[in-house]
FIKOLZA-1660 file (N, C-alpha, C; in steps of 0.1 Angstrom, whole numbers, plus 5000, padded with zeros to 4 digits):
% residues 213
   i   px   py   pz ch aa at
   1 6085 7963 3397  A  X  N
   1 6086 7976 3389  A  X CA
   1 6077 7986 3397  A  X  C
   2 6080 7997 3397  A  X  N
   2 6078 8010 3404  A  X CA
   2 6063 8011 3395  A  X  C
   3 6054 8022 3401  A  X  N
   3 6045 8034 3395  A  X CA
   3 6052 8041 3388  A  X  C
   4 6046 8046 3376  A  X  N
   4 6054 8055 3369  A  X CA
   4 6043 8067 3370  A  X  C
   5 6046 8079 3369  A  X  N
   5 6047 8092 3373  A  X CA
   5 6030 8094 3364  A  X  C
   6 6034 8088 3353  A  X  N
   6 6021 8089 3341  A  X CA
   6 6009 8082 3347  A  X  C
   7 6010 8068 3349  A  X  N
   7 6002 8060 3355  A  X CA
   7 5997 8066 3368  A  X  C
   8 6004 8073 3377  A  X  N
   8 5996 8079 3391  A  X CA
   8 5987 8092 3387  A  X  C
   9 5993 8097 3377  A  X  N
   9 5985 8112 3373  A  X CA
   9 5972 8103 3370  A  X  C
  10 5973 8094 3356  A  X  N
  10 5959 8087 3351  A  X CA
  10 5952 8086 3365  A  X  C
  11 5956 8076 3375  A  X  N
  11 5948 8071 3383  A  X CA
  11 5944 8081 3393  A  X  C
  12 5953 8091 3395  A  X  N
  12 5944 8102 3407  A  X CA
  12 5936 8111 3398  A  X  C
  13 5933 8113 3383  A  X  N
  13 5927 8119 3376  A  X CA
  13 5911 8109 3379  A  X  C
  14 5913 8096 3380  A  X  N
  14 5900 8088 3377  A  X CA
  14 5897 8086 3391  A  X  C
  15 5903 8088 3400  A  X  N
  15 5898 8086 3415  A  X CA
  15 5892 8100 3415  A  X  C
  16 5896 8112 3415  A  X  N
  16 5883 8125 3412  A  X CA
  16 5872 8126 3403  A  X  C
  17 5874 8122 3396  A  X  N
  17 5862 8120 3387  A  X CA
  17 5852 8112 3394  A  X  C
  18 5857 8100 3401  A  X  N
  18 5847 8089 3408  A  X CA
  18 5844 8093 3417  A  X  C
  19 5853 8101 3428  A  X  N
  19 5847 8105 3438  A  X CA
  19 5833 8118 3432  A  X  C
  20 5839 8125 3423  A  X  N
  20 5828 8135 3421  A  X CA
  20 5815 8134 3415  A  X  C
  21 5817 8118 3409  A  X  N
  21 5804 8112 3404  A  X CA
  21 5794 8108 3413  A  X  C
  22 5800 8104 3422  A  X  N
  22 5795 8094 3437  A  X CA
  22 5793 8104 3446  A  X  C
  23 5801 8104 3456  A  X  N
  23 5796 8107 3468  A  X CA
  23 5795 8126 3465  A  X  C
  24 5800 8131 3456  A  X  N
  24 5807 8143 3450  A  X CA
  24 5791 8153 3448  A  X  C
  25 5786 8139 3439  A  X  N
  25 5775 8140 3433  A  X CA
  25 5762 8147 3445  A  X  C
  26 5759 8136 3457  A  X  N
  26 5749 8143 3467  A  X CA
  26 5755 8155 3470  A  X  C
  27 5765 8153 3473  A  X  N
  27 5770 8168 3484  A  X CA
  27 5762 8178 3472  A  X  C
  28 5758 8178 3463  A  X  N
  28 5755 8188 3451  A  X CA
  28 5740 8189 3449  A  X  C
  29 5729 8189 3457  A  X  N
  29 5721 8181 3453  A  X CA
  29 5719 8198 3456  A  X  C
  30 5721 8206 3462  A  X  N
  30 5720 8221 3466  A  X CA
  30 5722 8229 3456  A  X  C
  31 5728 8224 3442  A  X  N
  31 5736 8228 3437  A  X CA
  31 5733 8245 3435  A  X  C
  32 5722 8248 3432  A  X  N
  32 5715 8264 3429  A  X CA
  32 5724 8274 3439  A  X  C
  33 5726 8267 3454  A  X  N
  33 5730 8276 3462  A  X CA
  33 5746 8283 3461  A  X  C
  34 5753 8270 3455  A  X  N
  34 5766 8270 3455  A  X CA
  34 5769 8268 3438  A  X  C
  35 5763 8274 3430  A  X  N
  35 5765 8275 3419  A  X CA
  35 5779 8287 3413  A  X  C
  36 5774 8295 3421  A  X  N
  36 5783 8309 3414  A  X CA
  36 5800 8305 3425  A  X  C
  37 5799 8302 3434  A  X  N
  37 5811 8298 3443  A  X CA
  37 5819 8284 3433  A  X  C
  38 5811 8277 3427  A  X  N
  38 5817 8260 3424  A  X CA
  38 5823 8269 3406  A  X  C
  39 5816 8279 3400  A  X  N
  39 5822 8280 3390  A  X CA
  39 5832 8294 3392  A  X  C
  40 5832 8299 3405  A  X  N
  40 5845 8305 3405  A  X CA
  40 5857 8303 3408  A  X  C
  41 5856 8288 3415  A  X  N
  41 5863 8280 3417  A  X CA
  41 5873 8276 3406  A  X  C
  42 5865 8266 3399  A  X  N
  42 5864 8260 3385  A  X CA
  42 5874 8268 3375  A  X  C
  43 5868 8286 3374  A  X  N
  43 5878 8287 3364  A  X CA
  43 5889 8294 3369  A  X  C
  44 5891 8299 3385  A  X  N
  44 5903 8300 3397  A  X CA
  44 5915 8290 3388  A  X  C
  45 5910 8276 3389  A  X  N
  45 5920 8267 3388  A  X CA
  45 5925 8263 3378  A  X  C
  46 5913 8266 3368  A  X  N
  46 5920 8268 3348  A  X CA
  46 5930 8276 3346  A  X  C
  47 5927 8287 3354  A  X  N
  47 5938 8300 3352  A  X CA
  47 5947 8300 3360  A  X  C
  48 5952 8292 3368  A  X  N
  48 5961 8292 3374  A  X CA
  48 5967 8277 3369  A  X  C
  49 5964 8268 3364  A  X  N
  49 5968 8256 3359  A  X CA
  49 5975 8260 3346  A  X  C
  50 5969 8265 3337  A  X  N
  50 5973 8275 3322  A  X CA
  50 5981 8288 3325  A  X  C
  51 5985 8292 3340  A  X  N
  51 5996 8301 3340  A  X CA
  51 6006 8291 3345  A  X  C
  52 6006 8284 3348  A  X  N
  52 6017 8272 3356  A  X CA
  52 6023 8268 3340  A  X  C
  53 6017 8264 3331  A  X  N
  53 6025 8256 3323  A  X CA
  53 6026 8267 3313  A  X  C
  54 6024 8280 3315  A  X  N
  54 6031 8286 3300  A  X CA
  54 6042 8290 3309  A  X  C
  55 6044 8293 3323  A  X  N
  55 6058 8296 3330  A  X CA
  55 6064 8284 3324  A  X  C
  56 6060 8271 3328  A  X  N
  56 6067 8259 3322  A  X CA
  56 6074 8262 3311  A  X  C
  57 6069 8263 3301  A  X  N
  57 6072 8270 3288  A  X CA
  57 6081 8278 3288  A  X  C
  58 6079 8288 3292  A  X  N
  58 6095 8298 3294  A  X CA
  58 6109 8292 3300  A  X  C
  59 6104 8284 3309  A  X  N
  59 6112 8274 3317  A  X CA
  59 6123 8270 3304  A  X  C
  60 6115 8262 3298  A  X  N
  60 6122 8251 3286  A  X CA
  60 6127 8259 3275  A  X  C
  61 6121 8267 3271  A  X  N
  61 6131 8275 3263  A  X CA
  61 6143 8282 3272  A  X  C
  62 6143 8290 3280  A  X  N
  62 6155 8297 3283  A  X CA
  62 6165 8286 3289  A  X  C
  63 6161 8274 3290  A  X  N
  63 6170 8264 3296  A  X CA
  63 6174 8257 3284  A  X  C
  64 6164 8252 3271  A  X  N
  64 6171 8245 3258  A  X CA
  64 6180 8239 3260  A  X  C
  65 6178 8224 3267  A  X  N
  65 6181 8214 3273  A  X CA
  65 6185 8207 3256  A  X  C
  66 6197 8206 3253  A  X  N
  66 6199 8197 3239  A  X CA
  66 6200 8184 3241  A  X  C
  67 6197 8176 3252  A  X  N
  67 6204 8163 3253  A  X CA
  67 6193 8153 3244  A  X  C
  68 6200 8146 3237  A  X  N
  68 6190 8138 3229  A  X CA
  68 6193 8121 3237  A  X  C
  69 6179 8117 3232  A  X  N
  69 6167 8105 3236  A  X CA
  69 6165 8098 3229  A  X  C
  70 6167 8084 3226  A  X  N
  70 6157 8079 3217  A  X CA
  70 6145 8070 3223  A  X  C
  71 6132 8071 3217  A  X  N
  71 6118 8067 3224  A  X CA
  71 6108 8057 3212  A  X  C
  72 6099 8058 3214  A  X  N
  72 6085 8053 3200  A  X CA
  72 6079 8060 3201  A  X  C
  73 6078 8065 3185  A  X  N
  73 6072 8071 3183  A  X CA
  73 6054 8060 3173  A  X  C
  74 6042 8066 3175  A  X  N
  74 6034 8063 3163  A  X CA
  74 6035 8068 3152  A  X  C
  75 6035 8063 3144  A  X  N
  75 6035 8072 3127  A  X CA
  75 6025 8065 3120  A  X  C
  76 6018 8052 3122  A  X  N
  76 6003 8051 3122  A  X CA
  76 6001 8045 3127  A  X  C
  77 5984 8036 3127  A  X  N
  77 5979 8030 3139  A  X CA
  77 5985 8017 3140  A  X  C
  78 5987 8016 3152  A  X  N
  78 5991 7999 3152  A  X CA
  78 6008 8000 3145  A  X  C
  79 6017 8011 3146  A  X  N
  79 6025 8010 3138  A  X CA
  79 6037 8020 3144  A  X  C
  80 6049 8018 3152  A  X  N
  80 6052 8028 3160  A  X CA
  80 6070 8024 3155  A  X  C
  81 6080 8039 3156  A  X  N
  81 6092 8036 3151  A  X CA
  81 6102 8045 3164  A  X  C
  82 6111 8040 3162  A  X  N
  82 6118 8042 3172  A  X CA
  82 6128 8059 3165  A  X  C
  83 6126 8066 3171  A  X  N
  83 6133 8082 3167  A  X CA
  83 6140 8091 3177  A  X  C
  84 6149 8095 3175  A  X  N
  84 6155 8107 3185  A  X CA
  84 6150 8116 3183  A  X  C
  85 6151 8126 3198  A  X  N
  85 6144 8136 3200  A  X CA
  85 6154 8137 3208  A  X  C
  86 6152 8154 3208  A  X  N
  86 6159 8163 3223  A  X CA
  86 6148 8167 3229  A  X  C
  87 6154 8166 3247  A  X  N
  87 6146 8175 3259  A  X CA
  87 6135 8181 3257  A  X  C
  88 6143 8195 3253  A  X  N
  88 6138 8207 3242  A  X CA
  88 6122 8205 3237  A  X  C
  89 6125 8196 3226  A  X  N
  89 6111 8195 3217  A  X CA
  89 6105 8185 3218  A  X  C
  90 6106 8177 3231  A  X  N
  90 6096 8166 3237  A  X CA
  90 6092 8173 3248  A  X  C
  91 6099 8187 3254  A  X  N
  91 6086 8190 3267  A  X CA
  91 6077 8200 3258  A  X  C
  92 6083 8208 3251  A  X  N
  92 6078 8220 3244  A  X CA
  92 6064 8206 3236  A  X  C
  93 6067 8199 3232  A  X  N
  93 6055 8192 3231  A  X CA
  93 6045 8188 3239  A  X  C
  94 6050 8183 3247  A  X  N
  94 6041 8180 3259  A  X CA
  94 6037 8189 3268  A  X  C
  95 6042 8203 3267  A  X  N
  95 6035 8216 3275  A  X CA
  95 6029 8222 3267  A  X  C
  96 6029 8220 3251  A  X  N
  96 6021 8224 3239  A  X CA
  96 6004 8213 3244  A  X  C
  97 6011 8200 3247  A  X  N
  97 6000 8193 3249  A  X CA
  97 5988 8197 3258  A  X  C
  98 5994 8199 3272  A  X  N
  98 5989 8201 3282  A  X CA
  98 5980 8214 3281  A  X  C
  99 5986 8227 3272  A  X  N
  99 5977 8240 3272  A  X CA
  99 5969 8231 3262  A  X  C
 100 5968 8231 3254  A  X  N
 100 5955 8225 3246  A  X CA
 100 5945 8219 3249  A  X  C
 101 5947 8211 3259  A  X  N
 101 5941 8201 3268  A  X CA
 101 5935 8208 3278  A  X  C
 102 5941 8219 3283  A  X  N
 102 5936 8223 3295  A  X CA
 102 5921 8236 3284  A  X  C
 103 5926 8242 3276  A  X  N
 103 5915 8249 3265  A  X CA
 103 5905 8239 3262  A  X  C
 104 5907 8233 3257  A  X  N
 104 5896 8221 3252  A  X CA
 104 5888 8216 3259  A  X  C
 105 5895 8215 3275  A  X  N
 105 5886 8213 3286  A  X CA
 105 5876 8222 3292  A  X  C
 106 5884 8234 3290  A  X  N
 106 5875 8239 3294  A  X CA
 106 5866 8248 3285  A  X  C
 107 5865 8247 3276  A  X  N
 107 5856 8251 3262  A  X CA
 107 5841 8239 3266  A  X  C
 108 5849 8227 3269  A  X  N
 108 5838 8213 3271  A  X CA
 108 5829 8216 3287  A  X  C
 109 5837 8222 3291  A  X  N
 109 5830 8218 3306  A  X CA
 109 5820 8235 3307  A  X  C
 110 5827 8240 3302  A  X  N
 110 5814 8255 3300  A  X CA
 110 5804 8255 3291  A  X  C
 111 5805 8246 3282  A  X  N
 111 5790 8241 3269  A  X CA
 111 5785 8236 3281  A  X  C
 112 5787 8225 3286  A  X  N
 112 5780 8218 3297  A  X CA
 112 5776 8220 3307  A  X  C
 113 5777 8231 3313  A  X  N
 113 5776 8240 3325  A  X CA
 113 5768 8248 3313  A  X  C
 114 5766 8257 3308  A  X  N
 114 5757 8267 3297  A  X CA
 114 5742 8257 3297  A  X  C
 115 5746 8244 3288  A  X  N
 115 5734 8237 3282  A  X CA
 115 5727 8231 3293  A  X  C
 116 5733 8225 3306  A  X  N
 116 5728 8213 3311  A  X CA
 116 5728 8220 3321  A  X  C
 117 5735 8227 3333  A  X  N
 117 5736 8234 3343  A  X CA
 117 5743 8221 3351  A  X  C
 118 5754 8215 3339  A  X  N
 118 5760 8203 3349  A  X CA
 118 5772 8210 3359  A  X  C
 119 5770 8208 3371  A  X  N
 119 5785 8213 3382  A  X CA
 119 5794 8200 3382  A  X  C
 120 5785 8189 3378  A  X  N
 120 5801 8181 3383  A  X CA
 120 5811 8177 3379  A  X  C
 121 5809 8179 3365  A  X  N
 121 5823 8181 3357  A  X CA
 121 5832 8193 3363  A  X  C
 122 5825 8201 3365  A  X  N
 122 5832 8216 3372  A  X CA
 122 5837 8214 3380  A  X  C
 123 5832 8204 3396  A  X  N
 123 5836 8206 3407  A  X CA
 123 5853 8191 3401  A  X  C
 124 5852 8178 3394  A  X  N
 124 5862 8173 3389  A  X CA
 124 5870 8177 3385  A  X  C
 125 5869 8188 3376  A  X  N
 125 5882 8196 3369  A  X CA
 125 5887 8204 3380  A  X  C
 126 5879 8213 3391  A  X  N
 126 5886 8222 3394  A  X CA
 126 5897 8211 3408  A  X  C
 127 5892 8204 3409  A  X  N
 127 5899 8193 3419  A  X CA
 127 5915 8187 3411  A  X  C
 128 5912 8184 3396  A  X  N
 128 5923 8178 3389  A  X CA
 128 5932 8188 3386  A  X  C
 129 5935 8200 3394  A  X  N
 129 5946 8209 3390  A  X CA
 129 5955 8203 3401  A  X  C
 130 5954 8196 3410  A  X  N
 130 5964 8192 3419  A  X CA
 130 5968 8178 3409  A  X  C
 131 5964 8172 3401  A  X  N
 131 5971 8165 3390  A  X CA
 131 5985 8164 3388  A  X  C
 132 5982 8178 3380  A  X  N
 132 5996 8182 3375  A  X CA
 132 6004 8188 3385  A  X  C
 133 6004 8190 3393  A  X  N
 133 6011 8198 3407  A  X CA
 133 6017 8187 3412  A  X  C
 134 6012 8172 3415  A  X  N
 134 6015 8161 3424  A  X CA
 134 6023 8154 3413  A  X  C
 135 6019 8151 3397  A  X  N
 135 6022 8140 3391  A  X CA
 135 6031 8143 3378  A  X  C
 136 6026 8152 3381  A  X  N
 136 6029 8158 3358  A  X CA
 136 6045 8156 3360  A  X  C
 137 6054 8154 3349  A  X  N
 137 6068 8156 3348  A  X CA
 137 6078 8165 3345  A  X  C
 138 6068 8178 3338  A  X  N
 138 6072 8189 3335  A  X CA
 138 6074 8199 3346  A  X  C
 139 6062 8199 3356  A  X  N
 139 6061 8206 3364  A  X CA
 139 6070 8201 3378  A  X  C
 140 6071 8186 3377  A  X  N
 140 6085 8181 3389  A  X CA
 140 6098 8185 3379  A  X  C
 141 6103 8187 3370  A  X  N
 141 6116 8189 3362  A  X CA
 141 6115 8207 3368  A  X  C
 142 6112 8214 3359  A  X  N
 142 6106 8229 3359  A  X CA
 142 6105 8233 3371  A  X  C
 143 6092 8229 3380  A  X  N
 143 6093 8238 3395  A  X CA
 143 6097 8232 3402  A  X  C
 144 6101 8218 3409  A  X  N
 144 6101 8214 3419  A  X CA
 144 6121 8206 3420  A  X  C
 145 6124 8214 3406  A  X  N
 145 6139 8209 3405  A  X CA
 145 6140 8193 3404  A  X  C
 146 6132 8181 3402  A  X  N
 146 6137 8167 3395  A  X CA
 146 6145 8166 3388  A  X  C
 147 6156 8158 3382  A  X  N
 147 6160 8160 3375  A  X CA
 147 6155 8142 3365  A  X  C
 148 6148 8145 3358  A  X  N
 148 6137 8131 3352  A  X CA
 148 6147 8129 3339  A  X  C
 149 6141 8116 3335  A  X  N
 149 6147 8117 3319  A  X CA
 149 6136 8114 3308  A  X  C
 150 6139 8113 3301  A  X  N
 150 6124 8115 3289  A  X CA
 150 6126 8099 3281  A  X  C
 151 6115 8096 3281  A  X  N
 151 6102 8098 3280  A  X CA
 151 6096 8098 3296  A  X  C
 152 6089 8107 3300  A  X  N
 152 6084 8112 3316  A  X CA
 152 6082 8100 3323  A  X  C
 153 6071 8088 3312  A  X  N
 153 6065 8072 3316  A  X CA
 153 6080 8065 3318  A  X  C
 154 6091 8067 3320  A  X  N
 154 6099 8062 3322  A  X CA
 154 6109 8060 3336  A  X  C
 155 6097 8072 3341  A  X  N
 155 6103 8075 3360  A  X CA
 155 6092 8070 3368  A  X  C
 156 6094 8068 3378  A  X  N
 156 6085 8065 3388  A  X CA
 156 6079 8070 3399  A  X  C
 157 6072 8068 3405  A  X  N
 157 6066 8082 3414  A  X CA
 157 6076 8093 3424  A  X  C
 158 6088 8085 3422  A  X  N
 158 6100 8092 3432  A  X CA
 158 6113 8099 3427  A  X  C
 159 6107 8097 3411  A  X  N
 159 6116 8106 3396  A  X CA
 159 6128 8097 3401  A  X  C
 160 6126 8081 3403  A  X  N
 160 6135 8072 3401  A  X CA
 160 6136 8064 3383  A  X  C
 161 6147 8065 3377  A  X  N
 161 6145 8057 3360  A  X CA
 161 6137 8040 3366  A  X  C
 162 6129 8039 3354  A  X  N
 162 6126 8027 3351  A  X CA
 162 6129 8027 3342  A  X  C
 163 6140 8009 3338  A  X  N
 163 6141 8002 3326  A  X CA
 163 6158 8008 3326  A  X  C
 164 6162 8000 3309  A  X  N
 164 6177 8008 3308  A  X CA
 164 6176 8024 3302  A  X  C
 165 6190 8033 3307  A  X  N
 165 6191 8041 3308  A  X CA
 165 6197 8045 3293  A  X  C
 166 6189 8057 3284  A  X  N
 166 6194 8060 3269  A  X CA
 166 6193 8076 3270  A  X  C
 167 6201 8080 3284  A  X  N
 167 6203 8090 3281  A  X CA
 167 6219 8094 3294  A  X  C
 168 6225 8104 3295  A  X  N
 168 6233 8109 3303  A  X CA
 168 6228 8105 3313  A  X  C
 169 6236 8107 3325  A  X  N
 169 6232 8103 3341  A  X CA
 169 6226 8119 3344  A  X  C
 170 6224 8115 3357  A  X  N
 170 6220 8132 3361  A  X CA
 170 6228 8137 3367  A  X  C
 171 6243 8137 3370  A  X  N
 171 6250 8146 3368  A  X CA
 171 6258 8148 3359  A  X  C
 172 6259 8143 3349  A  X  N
 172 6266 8148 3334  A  X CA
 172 6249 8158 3330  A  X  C
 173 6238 8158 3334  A  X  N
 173 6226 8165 3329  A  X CA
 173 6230 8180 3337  A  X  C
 174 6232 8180 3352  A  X  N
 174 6231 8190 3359  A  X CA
 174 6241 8199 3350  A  X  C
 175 6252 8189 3346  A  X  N
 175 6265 8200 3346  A  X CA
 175 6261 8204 3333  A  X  C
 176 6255 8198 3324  A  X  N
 176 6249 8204 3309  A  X CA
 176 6238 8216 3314  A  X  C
 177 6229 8217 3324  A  X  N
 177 6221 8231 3325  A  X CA
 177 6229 8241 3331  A  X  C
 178 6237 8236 3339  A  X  N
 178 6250 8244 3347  A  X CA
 178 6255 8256 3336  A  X  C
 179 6264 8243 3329  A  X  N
 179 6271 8252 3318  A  X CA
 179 6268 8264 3310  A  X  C
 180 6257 8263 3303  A  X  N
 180 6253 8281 3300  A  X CA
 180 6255 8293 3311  A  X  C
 181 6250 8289 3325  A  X  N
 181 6250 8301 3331  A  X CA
 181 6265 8300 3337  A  X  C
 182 6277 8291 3337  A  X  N
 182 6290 8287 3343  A  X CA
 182 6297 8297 3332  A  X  C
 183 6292 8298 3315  A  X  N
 183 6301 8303 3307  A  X CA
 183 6297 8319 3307  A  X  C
 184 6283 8322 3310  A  X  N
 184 6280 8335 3311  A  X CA
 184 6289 8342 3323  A  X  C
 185 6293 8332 3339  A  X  N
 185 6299 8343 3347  A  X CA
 185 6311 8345 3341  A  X  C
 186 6320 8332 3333  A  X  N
 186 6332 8336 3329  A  X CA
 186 6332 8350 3322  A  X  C
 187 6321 8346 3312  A  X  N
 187 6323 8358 3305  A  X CA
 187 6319 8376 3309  A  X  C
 188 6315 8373 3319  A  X  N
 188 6315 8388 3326  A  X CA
 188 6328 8390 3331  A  X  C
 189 6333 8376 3342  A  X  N
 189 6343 8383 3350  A  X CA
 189 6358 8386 3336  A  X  C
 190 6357 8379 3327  A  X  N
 190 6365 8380 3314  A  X CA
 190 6366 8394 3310  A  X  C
 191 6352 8400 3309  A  X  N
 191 6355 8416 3307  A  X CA
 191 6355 8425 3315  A  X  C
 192 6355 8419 3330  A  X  N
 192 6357 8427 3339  A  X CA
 192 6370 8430 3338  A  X  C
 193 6379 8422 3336  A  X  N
 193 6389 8418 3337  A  X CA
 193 6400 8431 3325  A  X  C
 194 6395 8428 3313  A  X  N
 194 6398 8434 3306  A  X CA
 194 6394 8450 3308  A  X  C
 195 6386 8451 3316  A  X  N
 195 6383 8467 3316  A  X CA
 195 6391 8473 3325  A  X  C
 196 6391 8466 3337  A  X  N
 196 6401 8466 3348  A  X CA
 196 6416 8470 3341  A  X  C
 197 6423 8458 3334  A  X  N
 197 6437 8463 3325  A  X CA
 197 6436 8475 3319  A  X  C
 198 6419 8481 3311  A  X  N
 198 6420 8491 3304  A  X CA
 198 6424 8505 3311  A  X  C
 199 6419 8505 3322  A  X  N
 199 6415 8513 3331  A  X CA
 199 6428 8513 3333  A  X  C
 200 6438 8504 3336  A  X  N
 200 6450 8504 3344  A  X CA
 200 6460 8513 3338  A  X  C
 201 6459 8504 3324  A  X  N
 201 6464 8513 3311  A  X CA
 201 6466 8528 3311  A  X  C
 202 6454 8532 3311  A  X  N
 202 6453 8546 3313  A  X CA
 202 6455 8552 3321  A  X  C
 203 6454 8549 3333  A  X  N
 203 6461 8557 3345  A  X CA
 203 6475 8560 3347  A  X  C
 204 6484 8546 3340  A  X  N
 204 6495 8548 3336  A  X CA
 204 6496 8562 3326  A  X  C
 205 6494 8563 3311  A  X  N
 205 6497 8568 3302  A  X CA
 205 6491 8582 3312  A  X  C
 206 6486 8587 3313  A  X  N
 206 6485 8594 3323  A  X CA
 206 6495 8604 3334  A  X  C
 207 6498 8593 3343  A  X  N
 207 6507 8593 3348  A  X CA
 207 6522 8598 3344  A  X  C
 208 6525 8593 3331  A  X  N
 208 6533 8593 3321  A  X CA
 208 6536 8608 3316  A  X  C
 209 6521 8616 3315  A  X  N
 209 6524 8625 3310  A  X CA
 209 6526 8639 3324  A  X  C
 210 6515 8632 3330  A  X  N
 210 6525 8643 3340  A  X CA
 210 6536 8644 3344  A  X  C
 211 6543 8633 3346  A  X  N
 211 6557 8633 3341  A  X CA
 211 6567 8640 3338  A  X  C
 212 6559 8644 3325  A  X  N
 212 6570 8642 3312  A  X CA
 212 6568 8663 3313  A  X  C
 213 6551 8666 3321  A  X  N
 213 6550 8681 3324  A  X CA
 213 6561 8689 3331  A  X  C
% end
């Protein structure tokens, strides 16, 4: 069985952390000098991490992917049911997820930097924006063209499926994001079409009457 896409994010999330506790930690021992540099860094990559996934966001709505999924859900502890869900309102959740997470983190890591004058939560976070760049599933679907299927823990580091498949293939998926913008050209060259005849129309009737002068 493969890595799954989830599991590599977890573990390159805890290999920065560990490097920045360890060896991360001495390089800091200066820290007064490189204080104002490590937290412009820091929030450089909040703000560019939290403009990446509200594009995401835009992404998912103007695309409103309907294809439905069925996954487990929890509905209490120790207690989980199996439910359909569409594309749609399982990334919009999970990019709901990810800005909250990324606010909350960084609400935590500036108390802590404020109170403590801790950097090395600062210098971890601002390192774990390559996270979601290398691993996240929204951001391989959305920027980098994947085409995954949901639930995200279900692909593997090469947005290959793991396990049986409970949704379309990916090209009955492509031809489903296709299709909206496939009906939009018809429907232009449709009125092209029709304006064109209109236009014809009238040069006739026109024509007609000089004619008839």
């Amino acid at each position: 069985m493969g890595i799954t896409i989830t599991f590599a994010e977890q573990l390159f999330g805890f290999l920065i952390n560990a490097l920045s506790i360890g060896p991360g930690k001495n390089m800091l021992k200066d820290k007064e000098r490189f204080t104002v540099q490590i937290l412009a860094v820091y929030l450089i990559s909040k703000i560019l991490t939290f403009v990446l996934f509200m594009y995401i966001r835009s992404k998912i709505l103007k695309r409103n992917n309907q294809t439905s999924f069925k996954t487990n859900k929890t509905v209490s502890f120790g207690v989980t049911e199996e439910i359909e869900m569409k594309y749609i309102d399982y990334d919009l959740e999970e990019c709901n997820k990810n800005l909250k997470g990324e606010v909350f983190g960084l609400l935590i890591n500036l108390g802590m930097f404020y109170k403590f004058r801790n950097l090395t939560s600062l210098v971890s976070s601002a390192f774990n924006i390559l996270k979601p760049i290398l691993f996240n599933g929204l951001v391989r679907e959305y920027v980098y063209g994947q085409y995954l299927v949901r639930p995200f823990e279900d692909n593997d580091i090469f947005g290959k499926k793991i396990g049986p498949t409970n949704i379309a293939s990916s090209n009955e998926r492509q031809a489903e994001v296709k299709e909206p913008e496939e009906k939009e050209v018809e429907e232009i060259l449709s009125e092209s079409s029709e304006s064109n005849e209109e236009s014809s129309d009238n040069d006739e009737v026109r024509e007609r009457k000089m004619v008839q002068e």
